[in-house]
C-alpha positions in Angstrom: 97.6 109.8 68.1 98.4 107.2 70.0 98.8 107.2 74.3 99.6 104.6 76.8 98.0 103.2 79.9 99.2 100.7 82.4 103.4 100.3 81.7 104.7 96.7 81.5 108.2 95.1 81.3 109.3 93.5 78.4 111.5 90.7 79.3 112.0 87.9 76.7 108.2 86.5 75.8 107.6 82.9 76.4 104.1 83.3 75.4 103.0 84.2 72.0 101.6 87.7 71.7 98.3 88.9 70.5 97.2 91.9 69.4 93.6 93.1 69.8 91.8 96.1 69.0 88.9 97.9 70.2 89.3 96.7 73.8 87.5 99.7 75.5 85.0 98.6 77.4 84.5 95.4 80.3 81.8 94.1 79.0 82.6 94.3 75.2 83.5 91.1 72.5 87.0 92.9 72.3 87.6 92.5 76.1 86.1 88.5 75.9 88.3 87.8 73.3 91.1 89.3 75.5 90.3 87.5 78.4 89.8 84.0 76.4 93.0 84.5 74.9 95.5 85.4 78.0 93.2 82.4 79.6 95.2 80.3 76.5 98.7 81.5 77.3 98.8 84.4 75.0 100.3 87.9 76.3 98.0 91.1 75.1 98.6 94.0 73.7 94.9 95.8 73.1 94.0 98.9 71.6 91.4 101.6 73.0 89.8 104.8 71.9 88.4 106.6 75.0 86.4 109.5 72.8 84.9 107.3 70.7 82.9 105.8 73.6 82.4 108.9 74.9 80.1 109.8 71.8 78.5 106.7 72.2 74.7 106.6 74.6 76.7 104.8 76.8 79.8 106.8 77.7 83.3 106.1 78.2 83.7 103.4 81.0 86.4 105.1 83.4 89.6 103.0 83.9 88.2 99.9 81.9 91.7 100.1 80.1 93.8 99.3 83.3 91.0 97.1 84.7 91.0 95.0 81.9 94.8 95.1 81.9 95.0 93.9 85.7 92.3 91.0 84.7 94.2 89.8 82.1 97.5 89.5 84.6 95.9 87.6 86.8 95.3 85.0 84.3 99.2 84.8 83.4 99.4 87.6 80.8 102.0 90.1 80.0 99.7 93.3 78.7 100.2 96.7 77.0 97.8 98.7 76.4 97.6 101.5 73.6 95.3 104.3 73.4 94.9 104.9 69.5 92.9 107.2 66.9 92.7 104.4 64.5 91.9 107.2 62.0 95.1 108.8 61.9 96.5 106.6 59.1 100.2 106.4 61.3 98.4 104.7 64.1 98.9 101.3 63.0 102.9 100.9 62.8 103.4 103.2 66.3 100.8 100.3 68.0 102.7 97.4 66.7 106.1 99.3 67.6 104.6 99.6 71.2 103.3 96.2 71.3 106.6 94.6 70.3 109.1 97.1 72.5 106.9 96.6 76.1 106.0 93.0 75.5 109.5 92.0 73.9 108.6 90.4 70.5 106.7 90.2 67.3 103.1 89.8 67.4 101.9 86.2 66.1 97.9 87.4 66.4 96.1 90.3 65.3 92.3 90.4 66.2 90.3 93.5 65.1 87.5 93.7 67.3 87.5 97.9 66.5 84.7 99.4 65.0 83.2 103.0 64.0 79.1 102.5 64.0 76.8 105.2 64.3 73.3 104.4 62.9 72.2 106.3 59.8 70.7 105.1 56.2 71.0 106.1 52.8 69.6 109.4 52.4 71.1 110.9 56.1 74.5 110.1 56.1 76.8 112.5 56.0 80.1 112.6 54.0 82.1 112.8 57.0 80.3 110.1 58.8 81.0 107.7 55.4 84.5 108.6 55.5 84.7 108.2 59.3 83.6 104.5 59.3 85.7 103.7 56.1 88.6 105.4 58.1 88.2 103.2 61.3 86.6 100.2 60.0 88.5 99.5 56.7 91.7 101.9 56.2 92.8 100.9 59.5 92.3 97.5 59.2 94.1 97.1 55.7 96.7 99.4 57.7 96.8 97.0 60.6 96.9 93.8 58.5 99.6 95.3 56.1 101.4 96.1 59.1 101.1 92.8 60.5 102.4 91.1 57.1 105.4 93.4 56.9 106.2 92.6 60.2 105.3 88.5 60.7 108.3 86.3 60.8 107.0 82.9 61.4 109.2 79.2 60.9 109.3 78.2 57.2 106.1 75.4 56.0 104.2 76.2 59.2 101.1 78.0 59.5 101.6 79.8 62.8 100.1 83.4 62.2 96.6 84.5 62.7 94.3 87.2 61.7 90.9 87.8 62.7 88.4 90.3 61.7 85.1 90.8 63.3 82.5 91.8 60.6 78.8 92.4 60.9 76.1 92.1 57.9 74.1 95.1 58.3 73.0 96.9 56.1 69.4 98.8 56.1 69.6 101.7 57.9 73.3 101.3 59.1 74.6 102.4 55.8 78.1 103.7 56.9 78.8 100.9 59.0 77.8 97.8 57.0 79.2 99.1 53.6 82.3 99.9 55.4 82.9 95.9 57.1 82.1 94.9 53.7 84.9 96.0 52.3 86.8 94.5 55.5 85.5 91.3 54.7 87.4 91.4 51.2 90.2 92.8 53.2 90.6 90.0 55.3 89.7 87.0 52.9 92.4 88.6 50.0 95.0 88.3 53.2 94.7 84.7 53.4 95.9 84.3 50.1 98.3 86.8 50.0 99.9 86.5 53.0 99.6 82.3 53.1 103.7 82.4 52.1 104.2 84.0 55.3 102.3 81.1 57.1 99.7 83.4 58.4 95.7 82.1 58.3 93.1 85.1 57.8 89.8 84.6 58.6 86.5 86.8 59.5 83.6 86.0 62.3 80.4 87.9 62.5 79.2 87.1 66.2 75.7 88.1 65.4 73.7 90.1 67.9 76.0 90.1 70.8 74.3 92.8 73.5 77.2 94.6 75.0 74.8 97.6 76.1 73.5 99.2 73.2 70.3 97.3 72.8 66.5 98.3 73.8 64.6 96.0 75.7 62.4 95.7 72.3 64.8 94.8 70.0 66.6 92.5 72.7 63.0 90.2 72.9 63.0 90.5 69.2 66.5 89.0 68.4 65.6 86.6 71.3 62.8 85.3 69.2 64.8 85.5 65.9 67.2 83.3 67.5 66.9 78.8 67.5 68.6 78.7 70.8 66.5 81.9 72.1 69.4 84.2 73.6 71.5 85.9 72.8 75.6 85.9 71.7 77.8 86.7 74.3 81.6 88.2 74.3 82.4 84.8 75.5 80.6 82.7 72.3 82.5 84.7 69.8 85.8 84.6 72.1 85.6 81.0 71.9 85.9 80.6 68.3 88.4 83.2 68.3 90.8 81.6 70.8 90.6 78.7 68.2 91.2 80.0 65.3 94.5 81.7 66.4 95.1 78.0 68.0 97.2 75.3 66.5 94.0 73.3 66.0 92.7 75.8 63.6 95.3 76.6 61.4 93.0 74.9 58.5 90.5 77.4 58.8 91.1 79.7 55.9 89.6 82.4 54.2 86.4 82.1 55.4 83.7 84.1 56.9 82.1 82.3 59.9 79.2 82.9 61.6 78.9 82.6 65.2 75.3 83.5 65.6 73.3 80.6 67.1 71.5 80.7 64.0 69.9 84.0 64.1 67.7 84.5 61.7 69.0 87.0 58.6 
């Protein structure tokens, strides 16, 4: 299912157009990257999932889709964006066919900055939990970046597509969730060979603790300490690399998983 939010005209782009997902909430590394990105002359197209935030302790944030939207004008970007159930396996090509019909061309980066993660180990999780973060975080990615290849028409000998995967390495006690951006890791790294005759780059960047919310005030002071620089990530660290990595400056960055973690400790 997929629903829209916030209309825009689709004249002829003369930016190039990214497409992010899991832009649901102001304060999340989706909506940094967003912002980072229409700041570098990119239009938007994002993806949101309003009930999945409202299962969330923190709730759905009401009109953070059109908020976001209106920020990103401001800074010179076209936007559309596209509430989607990234589970239903038909999501993917209806996003990219809204993207490219309201903004007015092909997409030249896709960022998935989506995620399913509910906290449970090895012996609680249920089956339908598993196959709810394998859904989201891996399905729909492979879907996404398939989509993406099938679609990307880029100039012959040049290296102007992007795709970037966030990732996370946990594991104990987040069984579901770490297993599942595992296997987008392999995802991601097997499309930068795959899809290198295209001229697309595919690479994946775990942020490391980024609080967007959903931290105590314990395990904040304890990922302070675990930390050389003694903070913690923000939206804005990991939107940084991001918005250079789908630059032309970083279009030798290649199947590789990068850590933008200020040297957190494991």
């Amino acid at each position: 299912m997929t629903t829209t939010a916030q209309p825009s005209p689709a004249p002829a782009p003369s930016r190039p157009i990214a497409l992010i997902t899991g832009v649901g909430r102001s304060i999340g590394i989706g909506a940094g990257i967003a912002r980072r990105l229409a700041a570098s002359g990119w239009d938007v197209a994002f993806t949101y999932w309003t009930p999945y935030d409202r299962r969330m302790e923190w709730g759905a944030e009401p009109g953070a889709a059109a908020s976001i939207a209106r920020e990103l004008a401001e800074a010179g970007a076209r936007t559309a964006a596209i509430e989607a159930d990234l589970t239903d396996s038909d999501a993917p090509a209806r996003i990219f066919d809204e993207a490219e019909q309201r903004l007015g061309g092909p997409v030249t980066a896709l960022v998935l900055s989506h995620a399913e993660s509910v906290d449970s180990g090895l012996l609680d999780t249920t089956v339908e939990a598993f196959d709810r973060h394998f859904a989201v975080n891996s399905r729909a990615s492979w879907l996404l970046i398939r989509e993406y290849g099938l679609r990307f028409r880029g100039a012959p000998g040049t290296a102007t597509g992007r795709i970037v995967a966030l990732t996370s390495d946990h594991t104990v006690g987040n069984l579901p969730y770490g297993a599942s951006k595992g296997a987008l890791d392999r995802i991601t790294l097997a499309a930068a060979h795959e899809l290198a005759h295209l001229g697309v780059t595919a690479n994946v960047v775990n942020p490391g603790p980024v609080d967007t919310g959903w931290m105590s005030d314990d395990l904040r002071e304890v990922l302070v300490r675990g930390t050389p620089l003694g903070r913690l990530g923000t939206p804005r660290d990991t939107a940084h690399l991001v918005d250079f990595l789908c630059s032309p400056e970083g279009q030798w960055i290649n199947g590789q998983l990068l850590k933008s973690n200020g040297g957190a400790a494991a």
